[in-house]
C-alpha positions in Angstrom: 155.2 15.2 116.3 156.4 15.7 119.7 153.7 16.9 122.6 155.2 20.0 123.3 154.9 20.6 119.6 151.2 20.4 119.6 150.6 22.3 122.2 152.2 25.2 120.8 150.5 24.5 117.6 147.1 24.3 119.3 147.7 27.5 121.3 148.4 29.5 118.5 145.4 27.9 116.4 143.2 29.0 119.5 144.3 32.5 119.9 144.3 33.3 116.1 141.4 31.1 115.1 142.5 30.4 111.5 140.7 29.0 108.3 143.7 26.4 108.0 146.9 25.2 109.3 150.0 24.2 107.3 153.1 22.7 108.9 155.6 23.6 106.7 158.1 20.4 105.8 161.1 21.9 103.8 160.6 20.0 100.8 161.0 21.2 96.7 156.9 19.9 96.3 156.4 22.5 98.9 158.5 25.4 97.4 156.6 24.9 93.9 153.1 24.6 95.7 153.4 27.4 97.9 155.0 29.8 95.1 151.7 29.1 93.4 149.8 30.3 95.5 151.4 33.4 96.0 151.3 33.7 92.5 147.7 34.1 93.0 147.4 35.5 96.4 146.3 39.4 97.1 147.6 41.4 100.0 146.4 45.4 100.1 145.3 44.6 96.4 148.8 43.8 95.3 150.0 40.2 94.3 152.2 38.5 97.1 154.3 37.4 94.1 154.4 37.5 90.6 157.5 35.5 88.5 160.7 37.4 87.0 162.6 36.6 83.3 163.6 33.0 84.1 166.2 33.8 81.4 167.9 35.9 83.4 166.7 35.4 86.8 165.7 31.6 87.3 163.1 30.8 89.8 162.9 34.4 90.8 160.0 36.4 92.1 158.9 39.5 92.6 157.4 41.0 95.9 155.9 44.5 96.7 155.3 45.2 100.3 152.8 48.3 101.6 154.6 51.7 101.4 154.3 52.1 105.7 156.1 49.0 105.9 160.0 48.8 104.7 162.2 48.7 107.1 162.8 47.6 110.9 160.4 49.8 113.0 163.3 50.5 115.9 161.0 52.7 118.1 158.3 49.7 118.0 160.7 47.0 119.0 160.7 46.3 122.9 162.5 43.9 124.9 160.8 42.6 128.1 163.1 41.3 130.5 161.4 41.2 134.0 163.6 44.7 135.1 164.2 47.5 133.0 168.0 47.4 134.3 168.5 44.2 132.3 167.5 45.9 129.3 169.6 48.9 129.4 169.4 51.9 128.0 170.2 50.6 124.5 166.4 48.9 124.2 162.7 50.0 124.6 161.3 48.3 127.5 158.3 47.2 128.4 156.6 45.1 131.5 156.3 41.5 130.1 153.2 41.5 131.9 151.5 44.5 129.9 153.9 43.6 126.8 152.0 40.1 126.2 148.1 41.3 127.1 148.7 43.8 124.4 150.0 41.6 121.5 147.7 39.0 122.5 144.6 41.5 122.2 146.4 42.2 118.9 146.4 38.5 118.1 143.3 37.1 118.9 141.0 36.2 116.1 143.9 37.7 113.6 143.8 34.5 111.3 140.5 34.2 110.6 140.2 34.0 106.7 143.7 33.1 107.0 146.3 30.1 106.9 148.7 29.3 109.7 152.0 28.6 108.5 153.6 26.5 111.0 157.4 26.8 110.3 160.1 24.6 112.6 163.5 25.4 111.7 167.3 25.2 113.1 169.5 27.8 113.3 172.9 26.4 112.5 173.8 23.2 110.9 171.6 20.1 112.0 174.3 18.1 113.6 175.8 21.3 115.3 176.1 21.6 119.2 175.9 25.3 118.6 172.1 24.9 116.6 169.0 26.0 118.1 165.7 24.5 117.6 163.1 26.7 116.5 159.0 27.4 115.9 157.7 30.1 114.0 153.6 30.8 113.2 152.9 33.2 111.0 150.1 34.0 108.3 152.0 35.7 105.8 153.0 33.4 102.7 155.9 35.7 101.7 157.6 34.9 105.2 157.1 31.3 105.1 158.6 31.2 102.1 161.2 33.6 102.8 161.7 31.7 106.4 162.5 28.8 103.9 165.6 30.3 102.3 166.7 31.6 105.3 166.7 29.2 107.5 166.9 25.2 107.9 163.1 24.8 107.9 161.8 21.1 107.5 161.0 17.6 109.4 164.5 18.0 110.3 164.0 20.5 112.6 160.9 18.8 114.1 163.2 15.6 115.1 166.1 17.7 116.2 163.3 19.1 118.6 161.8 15.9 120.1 160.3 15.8 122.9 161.3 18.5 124.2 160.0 22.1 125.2 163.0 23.8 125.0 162.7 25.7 121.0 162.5 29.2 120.3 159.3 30.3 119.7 157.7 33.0 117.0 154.8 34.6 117.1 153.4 36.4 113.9 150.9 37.8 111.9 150.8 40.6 109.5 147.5 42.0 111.0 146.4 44.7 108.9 149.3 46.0 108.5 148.4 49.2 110.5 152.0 51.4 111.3 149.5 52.3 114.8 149.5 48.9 115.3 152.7 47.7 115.0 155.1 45.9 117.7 157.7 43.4 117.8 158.3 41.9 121.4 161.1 40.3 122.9 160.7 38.3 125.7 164.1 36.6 126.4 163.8 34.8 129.6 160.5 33.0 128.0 162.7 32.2 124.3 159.8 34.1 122.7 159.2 36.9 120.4 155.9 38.2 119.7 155.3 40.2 116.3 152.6 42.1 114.8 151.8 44.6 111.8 154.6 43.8 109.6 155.9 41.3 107.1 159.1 43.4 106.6 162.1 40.9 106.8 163.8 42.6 110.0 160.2 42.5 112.0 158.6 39.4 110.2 161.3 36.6 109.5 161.5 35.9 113.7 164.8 33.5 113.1 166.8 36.5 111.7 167.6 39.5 114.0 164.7 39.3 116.7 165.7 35.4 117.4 169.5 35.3 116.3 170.7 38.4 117.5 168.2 40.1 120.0 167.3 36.9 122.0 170.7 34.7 120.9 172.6 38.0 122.8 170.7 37.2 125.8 171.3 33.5 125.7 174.9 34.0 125.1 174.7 36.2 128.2 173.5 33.6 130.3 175.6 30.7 128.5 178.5 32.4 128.1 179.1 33.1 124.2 178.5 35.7 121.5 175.5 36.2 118.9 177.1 38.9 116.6 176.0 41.1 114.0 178.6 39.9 111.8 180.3 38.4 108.7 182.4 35.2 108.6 185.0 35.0 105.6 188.1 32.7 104.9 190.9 34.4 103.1 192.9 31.8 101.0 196.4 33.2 100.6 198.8 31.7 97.3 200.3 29.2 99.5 196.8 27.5 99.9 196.3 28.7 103.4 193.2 29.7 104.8 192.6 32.3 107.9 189.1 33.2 109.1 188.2 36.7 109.7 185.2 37.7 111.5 183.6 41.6 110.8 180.7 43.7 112.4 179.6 46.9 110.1 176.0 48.5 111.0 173.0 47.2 108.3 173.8 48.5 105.2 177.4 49.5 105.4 179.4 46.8 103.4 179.1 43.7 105.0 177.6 42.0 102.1 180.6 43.2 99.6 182.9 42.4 102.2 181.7 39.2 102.9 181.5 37.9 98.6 185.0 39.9 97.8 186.3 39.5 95.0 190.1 40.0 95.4 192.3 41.8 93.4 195.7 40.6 94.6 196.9 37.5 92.8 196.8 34.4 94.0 194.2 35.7 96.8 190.6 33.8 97.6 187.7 35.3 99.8 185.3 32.1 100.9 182.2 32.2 102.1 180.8 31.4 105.3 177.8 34.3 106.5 177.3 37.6 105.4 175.3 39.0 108.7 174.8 37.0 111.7 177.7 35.4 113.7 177.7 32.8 116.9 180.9 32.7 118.6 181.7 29.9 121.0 184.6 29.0 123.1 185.5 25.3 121.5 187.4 22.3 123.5 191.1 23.1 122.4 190.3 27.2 123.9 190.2 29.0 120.3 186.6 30.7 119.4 184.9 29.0 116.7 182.3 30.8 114.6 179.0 29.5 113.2 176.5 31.3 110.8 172.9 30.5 112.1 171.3 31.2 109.0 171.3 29.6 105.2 170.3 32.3 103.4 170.9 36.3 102.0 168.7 39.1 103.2 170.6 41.5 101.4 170.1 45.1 100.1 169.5 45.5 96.6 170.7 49.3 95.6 174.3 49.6 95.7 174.6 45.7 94.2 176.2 45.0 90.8 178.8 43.4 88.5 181.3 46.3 89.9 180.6 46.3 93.4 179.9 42.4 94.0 180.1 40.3 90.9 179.9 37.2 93.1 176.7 38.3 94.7 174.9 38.7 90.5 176.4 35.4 90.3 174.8 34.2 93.3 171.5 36.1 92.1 171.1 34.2 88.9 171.9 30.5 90.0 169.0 28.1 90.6 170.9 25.8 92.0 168.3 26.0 95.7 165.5 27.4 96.4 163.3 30.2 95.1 165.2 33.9 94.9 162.6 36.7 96.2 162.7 40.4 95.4 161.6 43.1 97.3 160.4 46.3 96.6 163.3 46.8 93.5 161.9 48.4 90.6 161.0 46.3 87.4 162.2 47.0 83.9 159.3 46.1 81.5 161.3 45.9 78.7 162.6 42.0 80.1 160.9 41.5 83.3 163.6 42.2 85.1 164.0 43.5 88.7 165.8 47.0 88.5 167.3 48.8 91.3 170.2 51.9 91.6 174.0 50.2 90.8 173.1 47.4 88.7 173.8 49.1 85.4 175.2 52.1 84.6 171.8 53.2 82.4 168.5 53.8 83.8 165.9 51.4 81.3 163.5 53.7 79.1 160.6 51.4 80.5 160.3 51.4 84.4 158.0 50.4 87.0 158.7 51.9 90.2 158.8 49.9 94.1 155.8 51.8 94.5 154.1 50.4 91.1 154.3 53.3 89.4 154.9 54.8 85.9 159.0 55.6 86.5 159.7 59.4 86.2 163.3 60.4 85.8 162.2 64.3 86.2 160.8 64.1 89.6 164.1 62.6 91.0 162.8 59.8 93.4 164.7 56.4 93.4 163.3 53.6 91.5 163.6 50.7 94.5 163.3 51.5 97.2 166.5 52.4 99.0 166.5 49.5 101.7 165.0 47.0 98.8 165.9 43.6 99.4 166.9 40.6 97.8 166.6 36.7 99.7 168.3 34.3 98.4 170.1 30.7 99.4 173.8 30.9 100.4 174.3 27.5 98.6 173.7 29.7 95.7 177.1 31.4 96.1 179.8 30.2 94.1 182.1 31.3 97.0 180.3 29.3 99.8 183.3 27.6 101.9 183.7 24.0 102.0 183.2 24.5 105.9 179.8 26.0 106.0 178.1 23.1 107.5 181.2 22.3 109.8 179.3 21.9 113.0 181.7 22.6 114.8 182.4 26.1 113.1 185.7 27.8 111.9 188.8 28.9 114.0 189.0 32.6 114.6 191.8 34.5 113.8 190.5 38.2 113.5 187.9 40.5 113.9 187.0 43.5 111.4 185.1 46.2 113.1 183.8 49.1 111.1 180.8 51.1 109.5 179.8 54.2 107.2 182.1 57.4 107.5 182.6 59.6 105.3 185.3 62.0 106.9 186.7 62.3 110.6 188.4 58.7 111.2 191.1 56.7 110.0 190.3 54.2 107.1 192.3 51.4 108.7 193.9 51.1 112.0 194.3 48.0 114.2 194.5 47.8 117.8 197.0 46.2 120.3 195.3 43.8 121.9 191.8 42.6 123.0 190.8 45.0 125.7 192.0 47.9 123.3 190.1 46.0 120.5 186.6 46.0 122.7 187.4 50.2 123.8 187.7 50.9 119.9 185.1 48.5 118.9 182.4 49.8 121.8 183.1 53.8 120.6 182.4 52.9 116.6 180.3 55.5 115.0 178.9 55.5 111.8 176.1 56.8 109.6 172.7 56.1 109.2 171.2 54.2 106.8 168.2 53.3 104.9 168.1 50.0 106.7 166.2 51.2 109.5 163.4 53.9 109.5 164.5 57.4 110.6 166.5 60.1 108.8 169.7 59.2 107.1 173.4 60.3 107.2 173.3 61.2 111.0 176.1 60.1 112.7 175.1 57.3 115.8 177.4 55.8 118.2 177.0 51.8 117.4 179.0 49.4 119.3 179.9 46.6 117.6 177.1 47.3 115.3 175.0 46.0 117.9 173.0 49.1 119.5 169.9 48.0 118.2 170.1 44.3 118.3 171.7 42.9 121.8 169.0 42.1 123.9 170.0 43.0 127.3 172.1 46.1 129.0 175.0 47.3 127.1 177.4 47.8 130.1 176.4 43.9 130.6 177.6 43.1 127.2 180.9 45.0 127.1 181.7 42.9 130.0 180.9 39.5 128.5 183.5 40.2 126.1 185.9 41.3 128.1 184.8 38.2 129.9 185.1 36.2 126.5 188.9 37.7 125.7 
């Protein structure tokens, strides 16, 4: 292990004062060890995990986080450039000065009792020029393992590092899961995000939107390429050939569906490649190439089933790797199944609720939760593209931008040309969603689906793709 690395690793063990530390390796031994003890693990009273029907769901487990705590906690989520201009109008801001003595008064002593899970990880492929090396601590089992579907996580990472400081580093511990104490901080000219109070996915798992999207914006900014909030697909036409598509909808809109289509027209094949998070770079012959950063599925569980994405069930029931996780679905007794709203047509006789309750079709309340989740390893698609790990990415030939309407708009239109294609792209308005906390149906102006993610002023961004065109 590299110096740098153990002085990070030291840092964090004196500022949280754990009972034990655990560098995380990557490895199947790991996966079963660590499953087990989250098998037997209590957080708030509840089990971290407990196993599915291996019949139907193999290597599958069930997770039920604390009712406060379920979706991205926008209002708490701060980026701390040194100015407030550089974070625009589109982010909270906050002094980085003020920023880090509060999370580090947060963090101090937090891990006593506790494990430190030290997780290094890439972001991209390991042999890509577009990967980043990466370093998260954190003392929630459920993200460690959830870090490990989602991301490259392993010895890998920790040679791809070497000696050298320059990796992304995560900061996080569940706390006591306090919504008053609660904040995720970006701090993009140090490569750090600090996170407390949460072990919900968008707040918890650092590599995901705080590191890829928030901070990747930022270093795009300054580098002079794109971290999108978007899908990559190939679409395989009857003569064989293959044209990739890029698309941006808000959290919760379709991106998954889009992303594992099923087509209907003969002869037609939709591959694989990322179903979320997009890096676009400028590559040596001019064209934009696109990489997904991650390896996994965070995706939302109500609304998926054999009619709306038959490849994602597939995906869902192949052990091919890793673990699958569930989150805060309901659980039919009857076959120790997760259960959530649009995977069958028939609400089970026997349910427990997200909120491990008794299931009561009178009073009308959902039985997941409406931003449950499942995680889960893209090699587990049958769809995956042959090109995934392609370091050097795919060939862009299009960009889909959209989102949730439900009236005013055209279904379809496409624009002229690529400054037309950023005016129509930057004025996109579509509903909200369960995905982040706040009322939903509201109509919000979301550019490029990335209001709440790009991590520095907007006016700065439209520019950099004008810039990019």
């Amino acid at each position: 292990m590299s110096k740098p690395v153990e002085l990070f690793i030291k840092e964090m063990q004196e500022l949280f004062q754990p009972d034990d530390v655990y560098i995380m390796n990557g490895s199947q031994q790991e996966a079963e060890k660590l499953i087990d003890i989250a098998q037997k693990s209590k957080v708030d009273g509840r089990l971290v995990l407990k196993k599915l029907n291996g019949k139907e769901y193999p290597n599958s487990y069930y997770h039920s986080s604390n009712a406060n705590d379920v979706a991205r906690t926008e209002h708490l989520t701060f980026v701390c450039t040194i100015s407030k201009e550089e974070a625009g109008l589109n982010n909270n801001w906050m002094d980085p000065k003020l920023a880090k003595e509060k999370m580090i008064n947060f963090f101090k002593n937090a891990m006593k009792k506790r494990t430190m899970f030290v997780i290094p990880f890439i972001m991209g492929t390991y042999k890509s020029k577009y990967a980043k090396n990466c370093i998260q601590v954190t003392d929630s089992i459920y993200v460690a393992l959830s870090m490990r579907i989602m991301a490259r996580v392993g010895e890998q990472a920790l040679e791809r590092i070497g000696d050298s400081s320059d990796f992304f580093r995560g900061i996080h511990s569940i706390g006591d899961v306090n919504s008053d104490r609660r904040f995720i901080m970006h701090f993009p000219q140090d490569n750090v995000v600090m996170s407390f109070g949460s072990g919900y996915g968008g707040n918890a798992l650092l590599g995901k939107k705080c590191y890829s999207l928030r901070i990747g914006s930022y270093l795009g900014w300054k580098e002079g390429w794109l971290a999108e909030h978007m899908i990559i697909i190939g679409v395989q036409s009857p003569s064989g050939k293959i044209t990739y598509f890029l698309g941006a909808f808000p959290s919760a809109c379709g991106k998954t569906n889009l992303a594992l289509l099923e087509p209907v027209l003969k002869g037609y094949k939709v591959w694989t490649l990322g179903d979320d998070i997009a890096w676009i770079n400028i590559g040596d012959d001019g064209r934009l190439y696109a990489i997904n950063p991650e390896a996994g599925f965070f995706g939302v569980a109500p609304g998926t089933g054999l009619k709306t994405n038959p490849i994602m069930m597939k995906t869902l029931k192949n052990d091919k790797f890793s673990p699958t996780l569930f989150t805060n679905t309901g659980i039919d007794n009857s076959d120790n199944t997760p259960w959530w709203e649009g995977v069958s047509d028939e609400i089970p006789s026997d349910l427990t609720d997200w909120q491990g309750q008794k299931y009561n079709k009178i009073l009308g309340k959902p039985v997941a939760h409406p931003n449950s989740r499942f995680t889960v390893s893209i090699y587990n698609c049958p769809t995956l593209s042959p090109e995934f790990d392609n370091p050097k990415g795919i060939p862009v030939s299009g960009i889909i931008f959209g989102g949730r309407r439900a009236d005013t708009i055209p279904l379809v239109y496409e624009t002229k040309d690529w400054g037309s294609g950023v005016f129509a792209a930057s004025i996109i308005g579509s509903e909200t969603t369960a995905a982040s906390s706040g009322k939903v149906g509201n109509i919000r102006r979301d550019p490029m689906a990335m209001l709440t993610f790009c991590g520095y002023n907007m006016g700065d961004y439209f520019q950099l793709w004008l810039n990019i065109g």
